[in-house]
MMTF fields as JSON, N, C-alpha, C and O atoms, coordinates in Angstrom:
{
  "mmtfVersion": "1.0.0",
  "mmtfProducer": "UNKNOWN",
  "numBonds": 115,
  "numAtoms": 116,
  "numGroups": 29,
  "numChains": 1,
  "numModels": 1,
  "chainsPerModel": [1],
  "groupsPerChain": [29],
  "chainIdList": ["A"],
  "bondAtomList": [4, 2, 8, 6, 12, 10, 16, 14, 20, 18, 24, 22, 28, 26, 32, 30, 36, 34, 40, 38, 44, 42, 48, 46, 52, 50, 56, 54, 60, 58, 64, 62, 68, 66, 72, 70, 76, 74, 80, 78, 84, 82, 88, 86, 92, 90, 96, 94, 100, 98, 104, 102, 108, 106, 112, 110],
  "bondOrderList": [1, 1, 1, 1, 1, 1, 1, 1, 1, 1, 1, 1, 1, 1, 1, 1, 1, 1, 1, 1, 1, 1, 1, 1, 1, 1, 1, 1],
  "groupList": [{"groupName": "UNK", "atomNameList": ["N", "CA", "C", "O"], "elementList": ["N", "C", "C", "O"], "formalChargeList": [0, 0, 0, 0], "bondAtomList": [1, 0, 2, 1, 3, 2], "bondOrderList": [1, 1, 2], "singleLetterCode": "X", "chemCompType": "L-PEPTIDE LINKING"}],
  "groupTypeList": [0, 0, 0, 0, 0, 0, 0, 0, 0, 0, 0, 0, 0, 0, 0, 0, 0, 0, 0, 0, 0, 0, 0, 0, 0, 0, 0, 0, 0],
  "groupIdList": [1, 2, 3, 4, 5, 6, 7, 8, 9, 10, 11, 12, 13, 14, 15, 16, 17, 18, 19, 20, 21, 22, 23, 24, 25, 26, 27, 28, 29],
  "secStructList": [7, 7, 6, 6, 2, 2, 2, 2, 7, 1, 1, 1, 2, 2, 2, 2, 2, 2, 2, 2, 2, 2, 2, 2, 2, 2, 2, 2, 7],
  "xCoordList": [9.966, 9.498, 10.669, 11.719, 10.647, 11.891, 11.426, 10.278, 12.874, 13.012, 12.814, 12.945, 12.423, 12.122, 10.872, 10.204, 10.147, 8.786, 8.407, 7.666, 8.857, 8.623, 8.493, 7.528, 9.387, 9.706, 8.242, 7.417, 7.993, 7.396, 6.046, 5.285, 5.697, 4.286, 4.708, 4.997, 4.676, 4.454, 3.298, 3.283, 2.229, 0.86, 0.644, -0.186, 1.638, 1.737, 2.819, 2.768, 3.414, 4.395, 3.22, 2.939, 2.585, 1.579, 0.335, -0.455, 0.38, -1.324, -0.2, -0.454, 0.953, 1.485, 1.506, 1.05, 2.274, 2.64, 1.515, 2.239, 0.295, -0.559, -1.21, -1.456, -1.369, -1.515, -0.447, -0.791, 0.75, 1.471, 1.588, 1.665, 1.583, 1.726, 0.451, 0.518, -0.439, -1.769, -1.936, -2.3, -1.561, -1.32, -0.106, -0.33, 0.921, 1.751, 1.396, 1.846, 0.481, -0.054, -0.966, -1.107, -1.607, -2.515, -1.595, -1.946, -0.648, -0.134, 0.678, 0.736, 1.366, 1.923, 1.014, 1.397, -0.41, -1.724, -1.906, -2.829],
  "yCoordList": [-6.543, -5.531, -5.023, -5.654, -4.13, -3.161, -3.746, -4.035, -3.848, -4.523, -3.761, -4.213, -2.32, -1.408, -1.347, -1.391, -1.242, -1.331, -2.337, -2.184, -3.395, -4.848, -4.69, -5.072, -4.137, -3.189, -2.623, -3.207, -1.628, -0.686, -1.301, -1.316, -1.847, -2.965, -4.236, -4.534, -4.834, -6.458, -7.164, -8.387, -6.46, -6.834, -6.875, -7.607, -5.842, -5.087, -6.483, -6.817, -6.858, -8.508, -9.446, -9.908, -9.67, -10.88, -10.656, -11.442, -9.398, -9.094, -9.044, -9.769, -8.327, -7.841, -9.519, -10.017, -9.844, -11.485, -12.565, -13.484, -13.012, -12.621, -13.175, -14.285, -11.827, -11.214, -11.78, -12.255, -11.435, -11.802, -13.566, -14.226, -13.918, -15.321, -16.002, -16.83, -15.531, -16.015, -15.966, -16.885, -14.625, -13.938, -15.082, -15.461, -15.538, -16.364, -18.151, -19.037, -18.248, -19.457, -19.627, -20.714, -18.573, -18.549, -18.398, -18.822, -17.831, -17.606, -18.995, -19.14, -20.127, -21.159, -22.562, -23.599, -22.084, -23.003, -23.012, -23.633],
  "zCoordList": [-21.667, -20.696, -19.854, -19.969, -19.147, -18.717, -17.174, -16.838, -16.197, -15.129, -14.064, -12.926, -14.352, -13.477, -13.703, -12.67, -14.89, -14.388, -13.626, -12.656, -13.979, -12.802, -11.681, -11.018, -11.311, -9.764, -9.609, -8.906, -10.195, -9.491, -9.611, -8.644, -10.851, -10.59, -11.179, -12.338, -10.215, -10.577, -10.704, -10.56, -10.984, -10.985, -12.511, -13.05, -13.3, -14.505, -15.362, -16.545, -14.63, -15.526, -15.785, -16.891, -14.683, -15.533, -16.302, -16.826, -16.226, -17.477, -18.653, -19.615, -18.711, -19.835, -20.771, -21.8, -19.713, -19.904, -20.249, -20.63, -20.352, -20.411, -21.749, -22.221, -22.129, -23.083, -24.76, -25.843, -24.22, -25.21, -25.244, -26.28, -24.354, -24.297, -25.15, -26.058, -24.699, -25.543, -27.187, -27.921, -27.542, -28.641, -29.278, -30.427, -28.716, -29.637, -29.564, -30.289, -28.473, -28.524, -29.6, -30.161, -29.921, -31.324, -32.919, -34.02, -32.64, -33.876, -34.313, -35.534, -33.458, -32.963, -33.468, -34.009, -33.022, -33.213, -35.09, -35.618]
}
């Protein structure tokens, strides 16, 4: 993810985050 969007929403890092994290906990499983 780009460090300026971070900036401008940081509400927007942890859904993104999230999301993908879950997604590789399943693929991992």
């Amino acid at each position: 993810l780009e460090p300026r969007k971070n900036c401008t929403t940081p509400e927007a890092n942890p859904l993104s985050h999230a999301p993908q994290r879950a997604i590789r906990s399943d693929v991992m499983e």
